[in-house]
C-alpha positions as CSV (number, residue, x, y, z in Angstrom):
1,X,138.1,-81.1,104.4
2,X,135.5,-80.3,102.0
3,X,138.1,-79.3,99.3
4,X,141.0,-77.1,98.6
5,X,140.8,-73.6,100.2
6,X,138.2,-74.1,102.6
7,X,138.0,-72.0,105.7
8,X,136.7,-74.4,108.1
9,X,139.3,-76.7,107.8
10,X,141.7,-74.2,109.4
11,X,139.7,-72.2,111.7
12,X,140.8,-73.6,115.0
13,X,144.0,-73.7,113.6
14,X,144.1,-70.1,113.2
15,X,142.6,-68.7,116.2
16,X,144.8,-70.9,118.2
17,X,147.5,-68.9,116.5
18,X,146.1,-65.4,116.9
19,X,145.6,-66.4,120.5
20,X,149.5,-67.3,120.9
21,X,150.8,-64.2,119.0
22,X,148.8,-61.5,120.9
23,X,149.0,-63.1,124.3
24,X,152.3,-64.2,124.6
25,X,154.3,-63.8,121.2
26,X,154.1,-60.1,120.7
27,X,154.7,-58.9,124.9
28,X,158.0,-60.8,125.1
29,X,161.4,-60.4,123.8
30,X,163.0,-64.0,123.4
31,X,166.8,-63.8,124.4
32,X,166.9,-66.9,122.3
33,X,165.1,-69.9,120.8
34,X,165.8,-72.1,123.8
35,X,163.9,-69.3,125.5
36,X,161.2,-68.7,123.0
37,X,160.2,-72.5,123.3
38,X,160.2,-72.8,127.1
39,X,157.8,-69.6,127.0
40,X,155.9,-70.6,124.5
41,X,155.7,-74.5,126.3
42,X,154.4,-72.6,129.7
43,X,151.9,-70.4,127.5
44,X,150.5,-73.1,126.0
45,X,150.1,-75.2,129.1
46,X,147.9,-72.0,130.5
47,X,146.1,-72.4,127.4
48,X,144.7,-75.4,127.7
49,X,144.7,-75.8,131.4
50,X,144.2,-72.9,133.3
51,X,142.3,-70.2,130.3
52,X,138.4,-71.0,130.0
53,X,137.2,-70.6,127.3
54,X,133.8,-69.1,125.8
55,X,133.5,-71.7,123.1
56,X,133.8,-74.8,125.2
57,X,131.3,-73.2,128.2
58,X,133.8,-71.1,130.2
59,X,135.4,-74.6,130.6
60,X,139.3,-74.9,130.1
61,X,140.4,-77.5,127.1
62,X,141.7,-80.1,129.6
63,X,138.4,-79.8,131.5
64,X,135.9,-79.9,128.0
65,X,138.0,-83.3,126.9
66,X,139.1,-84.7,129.4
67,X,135.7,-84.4,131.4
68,X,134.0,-86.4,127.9
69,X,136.9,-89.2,128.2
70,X,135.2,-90.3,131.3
71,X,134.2,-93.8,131.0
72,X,130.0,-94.4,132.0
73,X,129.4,-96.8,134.7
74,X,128.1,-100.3,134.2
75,X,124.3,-101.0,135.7
């Protein structure tokens, strides 16, 4: 963090959440918490599976991290 109140320490952070509100927060009505969490455990399983995203090259998250865990070959 470069010190108290700075935005790029909570960038991601935020966009993350405005992602979660408008795309799956605000079109449902929960009948309960138990629901709310299963729905919001699906949506976020889409998120970083299945959604590609523009930042990471159209790629989804699984695919931009997991694709740089790959170990290298030895010669």
């Amino acid at each position: 963090m470069d010190g108290k109140g700075a935005w790029r320490g909570n960038v991601s952070v935020e966009r993350l959440w405005k992602s979660v509100k408008y795309e799956e927060v605000y079109l449902r009505a929960y009948a309960g918490v138990s629901e709310a969490c299963a729905s919001l455990g699906g949506y976020l399983d889409f998120y970083n599976s299945r959604r590609p995203h523009q930042g990471l090259g159209r790629q989804t998250p699984d695919q931009a991290y997991f694709n740089a865990l790959r170990p290298i070959p030895a010669a």
